[in-house]
N, C-alpha and C positions, 0 to 999 in steps of 0.2 A: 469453449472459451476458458482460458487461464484466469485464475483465482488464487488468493490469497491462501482456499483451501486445499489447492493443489501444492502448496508449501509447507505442512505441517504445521501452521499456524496452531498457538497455546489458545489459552481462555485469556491469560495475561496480557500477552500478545494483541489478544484484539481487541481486551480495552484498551490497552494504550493509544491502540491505533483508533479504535470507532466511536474509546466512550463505554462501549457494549461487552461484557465477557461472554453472551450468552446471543451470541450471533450464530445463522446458517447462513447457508449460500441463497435458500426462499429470502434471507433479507434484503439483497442485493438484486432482487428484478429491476431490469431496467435499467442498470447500470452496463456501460459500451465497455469493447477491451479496453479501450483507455484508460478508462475511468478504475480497472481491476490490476492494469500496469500500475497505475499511482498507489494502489493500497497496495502493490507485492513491493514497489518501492520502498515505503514508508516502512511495511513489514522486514527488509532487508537492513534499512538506515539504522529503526529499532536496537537490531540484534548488530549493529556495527558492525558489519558484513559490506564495507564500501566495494568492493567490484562487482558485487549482485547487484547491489543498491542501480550502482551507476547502470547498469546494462541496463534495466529495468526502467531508469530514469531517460537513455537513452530511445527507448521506444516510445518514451510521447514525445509527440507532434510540439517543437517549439511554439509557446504562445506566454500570450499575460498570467494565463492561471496555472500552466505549467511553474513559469517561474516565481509567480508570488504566491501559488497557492498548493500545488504538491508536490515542487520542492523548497517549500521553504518550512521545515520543521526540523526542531529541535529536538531529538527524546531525550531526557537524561534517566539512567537508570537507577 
């Protein structure tokens, strides 16, 4: 399964994204590829990287939490 950690994700990187700098992949049990699409997203949006971003964002499944909820963030750096 594709992960965030398959990206070279920073400690910076994923507080931004979790909250957490000091995250493993053990913290994400239980989490679907979709659910690991939306953080390589965000990890992508982040680092203003819009055509990863979008590819990434293109693989989940259009719904309500797709669009109000893992893409609708703002990082500023």
């Amino acid at each position: 399964m594709e992960t965030i950690f398959d990206h070279k994700v920073t400690k910076a990187e994923l507080k931004a994204i979790t909250g957490f700098e000091d995250c493993s992949l053990d913290d994400f049990v239980g989490w679907t590829q979709r659910d690991h699409y939306g953080a390589i997203y965000r990890l992508y949006a982040y680092r203003k990287d819009d055509a990863t971003a979008k590819k990434y964002a293109d693989m989940i499944p259009n719904d309500v939490h797709k669009l109000f909820g893992t893409c609708y963030h703002d990082f500023a750096k």
